[in-house]
Structures are given as structure tokens and as C-alpha cells.
C-alpha positions as CSV (number, residue, x, y, z in Angstrom):
1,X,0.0,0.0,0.0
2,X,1.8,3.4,-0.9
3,X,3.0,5.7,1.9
4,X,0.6,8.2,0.8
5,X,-2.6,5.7,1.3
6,X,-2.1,4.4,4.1
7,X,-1.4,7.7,6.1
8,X,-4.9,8.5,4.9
9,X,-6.3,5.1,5.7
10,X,-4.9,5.8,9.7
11,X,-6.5,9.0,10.2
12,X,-9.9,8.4,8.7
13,X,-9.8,4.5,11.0
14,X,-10.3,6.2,14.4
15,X,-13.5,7.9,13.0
16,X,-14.7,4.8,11.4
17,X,-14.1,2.7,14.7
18,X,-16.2,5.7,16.7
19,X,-19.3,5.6,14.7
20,X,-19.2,1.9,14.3
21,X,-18.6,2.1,18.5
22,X,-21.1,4.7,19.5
23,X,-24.1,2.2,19.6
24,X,-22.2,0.0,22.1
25,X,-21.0,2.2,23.8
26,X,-24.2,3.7,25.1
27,X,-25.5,0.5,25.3
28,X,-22.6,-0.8,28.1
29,X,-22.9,2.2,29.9
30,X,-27.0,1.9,30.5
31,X,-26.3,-2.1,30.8
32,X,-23.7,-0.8,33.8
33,X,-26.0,1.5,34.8
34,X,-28.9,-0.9,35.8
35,X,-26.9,-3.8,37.2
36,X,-25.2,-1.3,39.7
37,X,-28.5,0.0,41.0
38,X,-29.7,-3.5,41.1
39,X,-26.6,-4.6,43.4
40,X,-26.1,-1.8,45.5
41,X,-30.5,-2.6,46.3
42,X,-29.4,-6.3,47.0
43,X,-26.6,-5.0,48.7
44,X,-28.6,-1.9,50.9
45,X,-30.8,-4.9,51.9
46,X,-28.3,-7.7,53.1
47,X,-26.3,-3.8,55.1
48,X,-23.5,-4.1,52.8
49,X,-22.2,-0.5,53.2
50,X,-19.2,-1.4,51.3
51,X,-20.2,-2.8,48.3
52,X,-23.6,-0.6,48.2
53,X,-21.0,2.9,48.2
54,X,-18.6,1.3,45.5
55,X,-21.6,-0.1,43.6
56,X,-23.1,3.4,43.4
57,X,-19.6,5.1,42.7
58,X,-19.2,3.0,39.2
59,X,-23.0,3.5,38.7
60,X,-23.0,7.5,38.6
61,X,-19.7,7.5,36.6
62,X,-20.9,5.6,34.4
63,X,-24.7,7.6,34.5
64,X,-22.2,10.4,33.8
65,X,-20.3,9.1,30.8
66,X,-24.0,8.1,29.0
67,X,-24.8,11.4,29.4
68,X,-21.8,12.9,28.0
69,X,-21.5,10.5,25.0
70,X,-25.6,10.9,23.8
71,X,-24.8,14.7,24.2
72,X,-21.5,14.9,22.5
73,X,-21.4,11.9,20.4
74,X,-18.1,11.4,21.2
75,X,-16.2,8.3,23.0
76,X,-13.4,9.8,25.0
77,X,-15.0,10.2,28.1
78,X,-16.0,6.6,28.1
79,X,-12.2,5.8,27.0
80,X,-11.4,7.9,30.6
81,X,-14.4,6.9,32.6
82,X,-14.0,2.9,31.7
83,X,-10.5,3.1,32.3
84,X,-10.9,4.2,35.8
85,X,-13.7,1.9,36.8
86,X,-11.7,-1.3,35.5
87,X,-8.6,-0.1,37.9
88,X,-10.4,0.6,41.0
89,X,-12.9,-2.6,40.4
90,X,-9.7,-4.0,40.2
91,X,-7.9,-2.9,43.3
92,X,-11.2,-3.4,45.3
93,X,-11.5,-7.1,44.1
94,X,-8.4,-7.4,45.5
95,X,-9.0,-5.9,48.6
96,X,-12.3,-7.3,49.4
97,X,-12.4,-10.6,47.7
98,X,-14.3,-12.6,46.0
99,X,-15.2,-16.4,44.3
100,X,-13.5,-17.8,41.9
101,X,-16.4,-17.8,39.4
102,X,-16.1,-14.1,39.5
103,X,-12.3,-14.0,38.7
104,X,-12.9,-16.6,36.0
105,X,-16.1,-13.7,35.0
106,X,-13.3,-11.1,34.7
107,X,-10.7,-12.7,33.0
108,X,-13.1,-13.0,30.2
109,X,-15.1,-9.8,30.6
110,X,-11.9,-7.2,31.1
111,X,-9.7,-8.2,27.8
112,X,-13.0,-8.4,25.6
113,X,-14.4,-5.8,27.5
114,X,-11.7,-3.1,26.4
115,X,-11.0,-4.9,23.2
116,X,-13.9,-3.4,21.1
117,X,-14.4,-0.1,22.9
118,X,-11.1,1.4,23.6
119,X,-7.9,2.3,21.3
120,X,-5.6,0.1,21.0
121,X,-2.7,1.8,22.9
122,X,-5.4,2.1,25.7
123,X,-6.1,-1.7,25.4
124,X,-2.2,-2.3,26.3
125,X,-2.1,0.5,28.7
126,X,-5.3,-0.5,30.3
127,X,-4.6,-4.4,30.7
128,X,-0.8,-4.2,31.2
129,X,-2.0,-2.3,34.5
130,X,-4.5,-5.0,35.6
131,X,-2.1,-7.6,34.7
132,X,0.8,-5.6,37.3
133,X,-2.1,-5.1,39.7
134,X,-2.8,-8.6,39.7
135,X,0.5,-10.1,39.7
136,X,2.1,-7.8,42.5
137,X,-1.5,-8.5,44.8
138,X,-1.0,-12.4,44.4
139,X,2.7,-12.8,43.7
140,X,4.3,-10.8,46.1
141,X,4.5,-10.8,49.6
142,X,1.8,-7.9,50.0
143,X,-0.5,-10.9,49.5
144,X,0.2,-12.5,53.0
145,X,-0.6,-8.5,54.4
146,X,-4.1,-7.4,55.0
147,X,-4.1,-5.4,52.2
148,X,-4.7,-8.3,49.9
149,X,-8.0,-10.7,50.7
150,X,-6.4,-14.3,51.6
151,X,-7.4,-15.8,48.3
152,X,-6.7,-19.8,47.7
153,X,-3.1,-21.1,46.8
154,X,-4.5,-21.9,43.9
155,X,-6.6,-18.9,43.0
156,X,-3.6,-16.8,43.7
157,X,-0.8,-18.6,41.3
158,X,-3.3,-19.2,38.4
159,X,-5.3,-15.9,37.9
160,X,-2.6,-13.8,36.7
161,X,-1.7,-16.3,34.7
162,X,-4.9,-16.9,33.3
163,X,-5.6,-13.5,33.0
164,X,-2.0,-12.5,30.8
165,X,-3.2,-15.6,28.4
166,X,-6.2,-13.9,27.8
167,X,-4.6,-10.1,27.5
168,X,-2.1,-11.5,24.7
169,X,-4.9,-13.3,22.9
170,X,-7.1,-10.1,23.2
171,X,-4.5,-8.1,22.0
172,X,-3.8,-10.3,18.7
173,X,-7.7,-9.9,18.0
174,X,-7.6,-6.3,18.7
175,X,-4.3,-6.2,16.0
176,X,-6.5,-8.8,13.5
177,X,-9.6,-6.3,14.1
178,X,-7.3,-3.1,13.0
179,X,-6.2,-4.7,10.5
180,X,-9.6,-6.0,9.1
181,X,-11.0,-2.7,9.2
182,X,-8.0,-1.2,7.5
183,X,-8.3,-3.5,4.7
184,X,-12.6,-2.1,4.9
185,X,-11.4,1.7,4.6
186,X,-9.0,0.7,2.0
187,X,-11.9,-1.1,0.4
188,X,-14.2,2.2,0.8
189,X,-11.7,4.4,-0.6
190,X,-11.2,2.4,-3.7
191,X,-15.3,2.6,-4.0
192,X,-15.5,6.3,-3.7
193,X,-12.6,6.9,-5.8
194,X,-14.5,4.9,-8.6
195,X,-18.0,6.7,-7.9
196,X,-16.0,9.7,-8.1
197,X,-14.8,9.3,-11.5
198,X,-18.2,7.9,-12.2
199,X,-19.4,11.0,-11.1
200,X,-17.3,12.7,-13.5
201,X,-17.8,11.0,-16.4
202,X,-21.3,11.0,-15.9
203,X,-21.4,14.9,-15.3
204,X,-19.4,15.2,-18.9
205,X,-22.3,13.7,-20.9
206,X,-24.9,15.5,-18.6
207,X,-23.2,18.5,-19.6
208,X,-25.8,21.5,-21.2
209,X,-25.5,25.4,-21.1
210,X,-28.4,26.7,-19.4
211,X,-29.3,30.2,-20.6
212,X,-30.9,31.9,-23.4
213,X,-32.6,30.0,-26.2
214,X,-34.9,31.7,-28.8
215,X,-37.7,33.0,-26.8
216,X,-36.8,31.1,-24.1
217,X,-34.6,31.4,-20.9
218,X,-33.9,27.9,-19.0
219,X,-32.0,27.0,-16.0
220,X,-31.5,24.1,-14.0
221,X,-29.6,22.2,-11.3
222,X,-29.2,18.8,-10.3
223,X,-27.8,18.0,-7.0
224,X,-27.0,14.2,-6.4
225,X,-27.8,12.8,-2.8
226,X,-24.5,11.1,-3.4
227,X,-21.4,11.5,-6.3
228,X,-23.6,9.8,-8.8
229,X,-27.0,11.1,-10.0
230,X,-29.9,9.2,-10.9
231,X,-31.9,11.9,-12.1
232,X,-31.5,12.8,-16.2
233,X,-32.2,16.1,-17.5
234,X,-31.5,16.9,-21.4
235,X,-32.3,20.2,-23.8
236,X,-32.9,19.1,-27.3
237,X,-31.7,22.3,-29.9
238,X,-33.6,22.3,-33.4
239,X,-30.7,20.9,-35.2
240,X,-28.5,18.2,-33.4
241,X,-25.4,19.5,-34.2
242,X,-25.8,22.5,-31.5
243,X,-25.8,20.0,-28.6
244,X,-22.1,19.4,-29.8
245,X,-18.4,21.4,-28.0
246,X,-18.0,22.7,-31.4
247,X,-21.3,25.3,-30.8
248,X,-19.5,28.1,-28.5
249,X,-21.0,29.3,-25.3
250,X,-21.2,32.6,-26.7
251,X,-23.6,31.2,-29.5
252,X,-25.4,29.1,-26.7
253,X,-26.3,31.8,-25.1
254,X,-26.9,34.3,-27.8
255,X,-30.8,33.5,-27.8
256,X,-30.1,32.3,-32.0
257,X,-30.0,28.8,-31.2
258,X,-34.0,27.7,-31.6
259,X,-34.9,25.0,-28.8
260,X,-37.0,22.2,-29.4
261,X,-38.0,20.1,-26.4
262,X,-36.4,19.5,-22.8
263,X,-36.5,16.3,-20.8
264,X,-36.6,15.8,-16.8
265,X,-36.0,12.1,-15.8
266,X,-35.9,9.9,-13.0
267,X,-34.5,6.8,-12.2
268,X,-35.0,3.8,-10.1
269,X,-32.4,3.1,-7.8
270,X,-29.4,4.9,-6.7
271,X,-25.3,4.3,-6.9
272,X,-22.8,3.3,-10.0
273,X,-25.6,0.8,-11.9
274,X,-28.3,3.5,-11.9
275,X,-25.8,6.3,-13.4
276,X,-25.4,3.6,-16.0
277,X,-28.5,3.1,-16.6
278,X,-29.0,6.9,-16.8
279,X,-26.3,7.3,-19.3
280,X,-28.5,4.5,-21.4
281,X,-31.7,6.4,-20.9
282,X,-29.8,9.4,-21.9
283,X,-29.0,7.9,-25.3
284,X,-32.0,6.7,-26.0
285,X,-34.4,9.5,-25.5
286,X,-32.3,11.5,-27.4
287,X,-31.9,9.9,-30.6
288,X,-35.9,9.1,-30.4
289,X,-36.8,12.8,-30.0
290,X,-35.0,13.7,-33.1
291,X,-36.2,10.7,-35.3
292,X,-39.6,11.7,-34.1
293,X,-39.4,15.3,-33.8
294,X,-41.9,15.8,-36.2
295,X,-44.4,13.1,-35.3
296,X,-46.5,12.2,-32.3
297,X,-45.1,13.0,-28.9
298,X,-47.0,9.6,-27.7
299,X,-46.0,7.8,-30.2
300,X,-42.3,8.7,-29.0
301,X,-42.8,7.8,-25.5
302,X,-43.9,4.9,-26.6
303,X,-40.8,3.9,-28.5
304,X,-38.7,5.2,-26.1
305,X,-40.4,2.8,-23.6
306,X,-40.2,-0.2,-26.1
307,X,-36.3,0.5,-26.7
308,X,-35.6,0.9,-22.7
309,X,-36.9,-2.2,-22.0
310,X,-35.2,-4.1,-24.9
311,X,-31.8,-2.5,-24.2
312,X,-31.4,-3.0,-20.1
313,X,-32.4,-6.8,-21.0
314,X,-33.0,-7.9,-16.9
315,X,-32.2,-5.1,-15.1
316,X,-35.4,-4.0,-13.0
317,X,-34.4,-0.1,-13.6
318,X,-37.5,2.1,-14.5
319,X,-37.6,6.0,-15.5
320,X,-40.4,8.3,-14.5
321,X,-40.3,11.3,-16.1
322,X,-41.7,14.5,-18.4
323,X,-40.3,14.7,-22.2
324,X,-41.6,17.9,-23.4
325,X,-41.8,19.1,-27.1
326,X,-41.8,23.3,-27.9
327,X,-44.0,24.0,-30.6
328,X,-43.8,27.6,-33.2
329,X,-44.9,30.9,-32.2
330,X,-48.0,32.1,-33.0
331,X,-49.5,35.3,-34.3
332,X,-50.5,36.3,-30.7
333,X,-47.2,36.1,-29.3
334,X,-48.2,33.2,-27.3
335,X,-46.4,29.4,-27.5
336,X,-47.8,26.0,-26.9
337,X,-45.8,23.7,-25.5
338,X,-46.9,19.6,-25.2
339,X,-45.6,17.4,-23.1
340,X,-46.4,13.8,-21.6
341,X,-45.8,12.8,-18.2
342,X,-44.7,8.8,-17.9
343,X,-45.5,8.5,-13.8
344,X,-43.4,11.5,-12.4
345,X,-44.1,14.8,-10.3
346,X,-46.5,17.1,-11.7
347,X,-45.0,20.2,-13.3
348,X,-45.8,23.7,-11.9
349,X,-47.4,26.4,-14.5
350,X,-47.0,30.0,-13.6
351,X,-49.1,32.6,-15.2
352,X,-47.6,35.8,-15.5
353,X,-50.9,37.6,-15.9
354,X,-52.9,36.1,-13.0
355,X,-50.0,35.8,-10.7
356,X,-51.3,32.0,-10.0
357,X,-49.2,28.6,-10.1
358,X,-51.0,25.7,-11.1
359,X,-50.5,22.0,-11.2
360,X,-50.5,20.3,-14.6
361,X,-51.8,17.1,-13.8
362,X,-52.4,14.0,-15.9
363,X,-55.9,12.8,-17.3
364,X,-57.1,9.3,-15.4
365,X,-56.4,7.5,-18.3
366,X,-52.4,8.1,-18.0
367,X,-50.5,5.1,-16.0
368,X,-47.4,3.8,-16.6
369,X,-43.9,4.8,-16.3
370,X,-40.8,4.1,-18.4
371,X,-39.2,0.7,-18.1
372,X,-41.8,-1.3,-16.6
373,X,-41.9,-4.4,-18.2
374,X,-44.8,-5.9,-15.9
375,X,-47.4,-3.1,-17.1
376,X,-48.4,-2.1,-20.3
377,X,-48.2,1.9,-19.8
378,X,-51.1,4.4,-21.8
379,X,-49.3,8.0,-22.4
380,X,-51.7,10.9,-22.3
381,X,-49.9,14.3,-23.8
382,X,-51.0,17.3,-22.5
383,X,-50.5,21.0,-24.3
384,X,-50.4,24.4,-22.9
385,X,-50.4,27.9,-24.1
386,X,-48.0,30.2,-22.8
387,X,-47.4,33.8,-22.6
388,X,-44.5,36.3,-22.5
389,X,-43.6,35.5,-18.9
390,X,-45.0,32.4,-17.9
391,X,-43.2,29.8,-16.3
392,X,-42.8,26.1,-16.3
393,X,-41.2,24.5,-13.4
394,X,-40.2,20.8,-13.7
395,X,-38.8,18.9,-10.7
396,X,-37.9,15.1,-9.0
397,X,-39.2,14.2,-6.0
398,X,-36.3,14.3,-4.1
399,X,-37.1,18.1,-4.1
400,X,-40.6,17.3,-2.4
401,X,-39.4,14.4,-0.4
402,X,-37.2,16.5,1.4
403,X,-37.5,17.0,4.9
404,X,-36.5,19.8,7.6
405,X,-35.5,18.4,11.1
406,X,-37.7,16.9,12.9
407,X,-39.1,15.0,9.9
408,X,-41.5,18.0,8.4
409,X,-41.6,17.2,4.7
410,X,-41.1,20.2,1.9
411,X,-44.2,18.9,0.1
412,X,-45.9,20.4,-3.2
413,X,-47.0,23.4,-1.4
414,X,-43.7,24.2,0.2
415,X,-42.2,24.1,-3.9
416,X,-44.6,26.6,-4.7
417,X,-44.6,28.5,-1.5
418,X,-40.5,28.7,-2.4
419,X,-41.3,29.7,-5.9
420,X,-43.7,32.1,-5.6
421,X,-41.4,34.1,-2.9
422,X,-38.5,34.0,-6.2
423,X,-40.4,34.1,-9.4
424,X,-40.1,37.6,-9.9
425,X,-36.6,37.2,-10.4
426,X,-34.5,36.5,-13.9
427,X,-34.0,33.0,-14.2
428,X,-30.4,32.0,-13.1
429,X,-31.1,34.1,-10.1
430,X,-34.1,32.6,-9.1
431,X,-32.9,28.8,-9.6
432,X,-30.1,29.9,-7.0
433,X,-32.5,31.4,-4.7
434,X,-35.0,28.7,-4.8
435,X,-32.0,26.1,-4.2
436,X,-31.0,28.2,-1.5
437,X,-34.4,28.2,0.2
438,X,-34.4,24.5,0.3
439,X,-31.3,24.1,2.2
440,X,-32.2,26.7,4.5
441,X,-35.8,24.4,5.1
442,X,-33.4,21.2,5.2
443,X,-30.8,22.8,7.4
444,X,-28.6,19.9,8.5
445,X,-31.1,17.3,7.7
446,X,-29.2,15.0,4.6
447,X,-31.2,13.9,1.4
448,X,-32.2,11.1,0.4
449,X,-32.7,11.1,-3.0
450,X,-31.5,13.1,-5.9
451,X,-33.2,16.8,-6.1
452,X,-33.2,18.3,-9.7
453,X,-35.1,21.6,-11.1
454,X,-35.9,22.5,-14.5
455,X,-37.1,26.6,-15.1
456,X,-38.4,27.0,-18.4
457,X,-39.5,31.1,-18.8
458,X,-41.1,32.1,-22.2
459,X,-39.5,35.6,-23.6
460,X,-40.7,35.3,-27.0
């Protein structure tokens, strides 16, 4: 493994060994917790002063540590607070005495104990001290003094020994452990590293200049929940040759460049196979649109939706999804646009001259999505007339899925409550304002699912 590597494998393993530990760890201090009130009860009732005072001094430390970690998150006042508890159960033990059954109890439980839950230079640290304890109590002449319970012969020549075989094997399942979840961020590293330049290679096809078309001005962002997106979004220029690097920015955005239909997709699934399968989709829909440009938008859905199906063979992938198709100007200066929904979030219409939104939903005959096999879909198309200043808003559902803390969910009204407040402005500002309200309602709360947003404004 190169230097470089490695060095980043052994500062991201302590993190990886805290999360994967912060479960437990809450779990043995309430576990702690309850058997220490338990026995210092027991022990209150039989007037065992003794053990009631120790029993309750382990207890609230360890009352204290829960508190700390649930608060903090963090494991290093269990490291501190488990430490101290094992050495002064340890000295009392010795002190006061006890069966054999309970030294055979913490040969097993201390090693183990510390194994999981504490680093491994506080493992050695931590059990080299109980083994010293142990061995000077038992093997030295302290043991004849009152300091030291009169344990058996026996007892007192074989626990430390017991105890040091278990400490060495402990500590060569602690050093297997490290090394096992070494080899698991090694493993996790290669995997982003490849989702990465997944991510990459899928944002290079994805690749569209958002701006101004001929009496049009479109914008849109797509925000994956992780590197790679399963959400497809496509602008389709009157002659194919404009969606090639050879057609400058400048020209892109130079409002000569006539615009003939926009996709939104959505796929199934998330990770490296779905971003495949998007890529496919991509393909597809694209070269259907322009072989079909000029004949019926259900007619192309439905090819699109034959060829899917055919061309992923077995994979269970489907698309939901709006393929929309701009149609000429007319006299009045409005536009109609057509579009058919195959099973995904209704689109938002804005009308500049009421000041309204509304929700462009399907007829009861549509059903179906993209990709579905099982069900034989029925496309309905839909066509609207817009004016100098309307709006259409396309987005997935990981934009109303959403959710602030707490669990509140954005919802279709919150979109259009986060629209209406930015609709007023030109389009590239509006689409960073509205993405900006979102994370302001999400705050620290993650997603989970892909959020894309399609503005499509009529200039004409």
C-alpha cells in the first residue's frame, strides 16, 4: 500500500471505529448503569455498606459518561471513565475478595471488555495495569498482608496467569480487528474513488449550457444525494449538431439557437448501476426525439419505452419522467408547449398575468412509467399555451421528499410557496435562490434522493 494511502487510511480508521462504536458504547454504559442500581438494592438490603458505596460510585460514573456520550457523540470520556472503573474494580477485588467464578467472570469480561471499545494503545495500557495489579497483589509478599483478601493457593498462582493468556490473545484480536477494518477503509476508498470518477464521467455527458434559447430562458440544477446522479435532464436544440463542443457558449447563449423540447428524468435506484442506466436512458431518449421530432409526442414515449426495455435486458431499472416538445410561435405572441408525463411529479405552470401557479396534472387515463416491463403503460400528452412571462417548473421528488428536522416534509405546497417568494426574479437568479431556500428548510437534515429543477420562462 503506498505511503501516501495508508497515512490517509490511519486518520480516517479512528473515526470509522467511533461511529461503528457509539451504539455500544451507550448500550454498556446503560447495561452498567442498571446492574449497579440492582446490586447496591441487594446489597442496601443484606447492610453491605461497602459494596452498596462502591456499587453506586461505578454507577453514577458511568450515568455520567452516557450522558456525556448521547450529548457529545463522542467516545473519549468513556475511554477515561472505563478506564478508571476497571482499575479501581480492580484494586477493590483485591482488597475485598471474591469467588473464583467471578475472577474466571473477569478474565473474560476485562480483555474483551476493552478490546472493542477502547484504542488500542489504551487496550495495552489498560490491561498491562491489571495484569501488574494482579500479579504484584498475588505474587508478592503484600499478599500475606491485610491489604490483599487471603485468596486460595491456587486462586492466587493461576489468575494472573490466566488472566495475561487472555490479554495477549485479546491483544492479537484487537491487531486482526485493526487490520480487518484497515483492509474495509482501504476497500471504501477504492469505491469512492470509482463513484468519483463515475461522477465525472457522468457529469461530462450530462453537460448542457443553461441560458438563453430563442424565446426562451432555461435554467436548471441537479444536486445528487451522493457522487452519482440518478436523475437525467436533457435540452434538445432544433438541429442536433448544436448540442455538440464545437457550438460556442457565446452562440449558446446568444438566444439564436432555436430549442425544441427539454426532458426531466428519474430513475430507479441509486449508486454506480443506476448512473449507468441513466447514461443508457440518456441515449436513448435523445436519438428518439430527433427521429420523431416531427411526429407524435405519444408515439415517441412509446418507443422510447419499447427500446428501454429491450436495451437494459434484466435489469429491474425504471424512469419516470416528463419529455416535453416546444411547438412555433404564434401570431398572438403566445407558445404551446406539449408534453407527456410517464409517472413522475407534476410540473408547476406559472401565469404571468394572473400571478397563479397551477398543477398540470395528468388525465385518469395516463398510467405507466418508463421501463416497466410488468405493465403495459397508456401516455396521455398534455398542451399548454403560454405567454410572455410564464413559467414552467419541472422537478424530481427528491425536491418534495425533502424533509427539515424533525421529519417535516417540503411537500408540493412548500415548492410553490419557495417559488412564488423568487419568481419575480431572472431565471439563473431565481434557480439559485430557490436552491438556496431549500437548504435553508433542510438545514442539517441529509437527502435522500436526488433533487433536480428545471425553469423554463417564455420571452418570446
Amino acid at each position: 500500500m503506498p505511503k501516501q494511502q495508508r497515512q490517509k487510511q490511519n486518520k480516517e480508521l479512528p473515526e470509522y471505529i467511533q461511529k461503528k462504536n457509539y451504539q455500544m458504547t451507550c448500550f454498556i454504559c446503560a447495561a452498567i448503569m442498571i446492574e449497579g442500581f440492582v446490586l447496591a438494592v441487594i446489597s442496601l438490603i443484606d447492610s453491605n455498606l461497602k459494596v452498596v458505596i462502591s456499587t453506586l460510585c461505578y454507577t453514577v460514573l458511568m450515568l455520567a459518561t452516557f450522558i456525556y456520550t448521547r450529548i457529545t457523540k463522542k467516545l473519549n470520556f468513556f475511554y477515561i471513565s472505563a478506564s478508571i472503573m476497571v482499575t479501581c474494580l480492580t484494586l477493590w477485588f483485591l482488597y475485598s475478595g471474591g469467588t473464583e467464578g467471578f475472577g474466571i467472570i473477569w478474565i473474560a469480561v476485562i480483555p474483551l471488555f476493552t478490546l472493542y471499545l477502547i484504542p488500542f494503545k489504551g487496550v495495552v495500557a489498560l490491561n498491562t495495569l491489571v495484569q501488574l495489579f494482579l500479579m504484584i497483589g498475588l505474587w508478592t509478599p503484600l499478599q500475606k498482608t491485610s491489604l490483599i483478601y487471603d485468596f486460595s493457593e491456587v486462586f492466587r498462582i493461576r489468575f494472573p496467569l490466566l488472566y495475561l493468556f487472555e490479554f495477549v490473545f485479546s491483544v492479537f484480536l484487537k491487531c486482526r480487528i485493526h487490520k480487518t477494518e484497515g483492509e474495509l477503509i482501504e476497500q471504501k476508498n477504492i469505491l469512492a474513488n470509482e463513484i468519483k470518477q463515475a461522477s465525472l464521467i457522468q457529469k461530462t455527458f450530462f453537460q448542457q449550457e443553461s441560458g438563453i434559447y430563442k424565446g426562451w430562458e432555461i435554467a436548471y440544477s441537479c444536486i445528487p444525494m451522493a457522487g452519482i446522479s440518478g436523475d437525467l435532464y436533457d435540452l434538445y436544440p432544433e438541429k442536433q449538431e448544436d448540442l455538440t463542443s464545437t457550438t460556442s457558449p457565446s452562440e449558446k447563449k446568444s438566444g439564436r439557437i432555436k430549442i425544441k423540447g427539454l426532458g426531466l428524468f428519474d430513475t430507479s435506484g441509486h449508486g454506480i448501476s443506476t448512473g449507468i442506466i441513466t447514461l443508457l436512458a440518456k441515449n436513448i431518449i435523445r436519438q428518439e426525439f430527433y427521429e420523431y421530432m416531427n411526429k407524435d409526442l405519444i408515439d415517441m414515449m412509446n418507443q422510447i419505452n419499447i427500446r428501454f426495455n429491450v436495451e437494459k435486458g434484466e435489469l429491474e431499472n425504471y424512469i419516470t419522467g416528463v419529455l416535453l416538445r416546444i411547438g412555433e410561435k404564434e401570431a398572438d405572441g403566445s407558445c404551446t408547449i406539449e408534453f407527456v408525463n410517464a409517472g413522475h411529479q407534476v410540473p408547476v405552470l406559472f401565469k404571468k398575468s394572473r400571478g397563479s401557479f397551477e398543477l398540470l396534472n395528468n388525465s385518469t387515463l395516463s398510467v405507466g412509467a418508463i421501463g416497466l416491463s410488468s405493465i403495459e403503460p397508456y401516455y396521455d400528452s398534455i398542451r399548454v399555451s403560454m405567454d410572455v412571462g410564464d413559467e414552467l417548473i419541472l422537478y424530481t421528488d427528491g425536491v418534495i421528499n425533502c424533509c427539515a428536522p424533525g421529519g417535516r416534509r417540503l411537500g408540493q405546497q412548500g415548492i410553490i410557496d419557495i417559488l412564488a417568494s423568487n419568481i419575480e426574479k431572472e431565471v439563473d437568479v431565481q434557480l439559485n435562490d430557490i436552491i438556496s431556500d431549500i437548504a435553508s428548510f433542510k438545514d442539517i437534515e441529509p437527502s435522500k434522493d436526488d433533487m433536480t429543477i428545471m425553469l423554463l420562462k417564455y420571452t418570446g
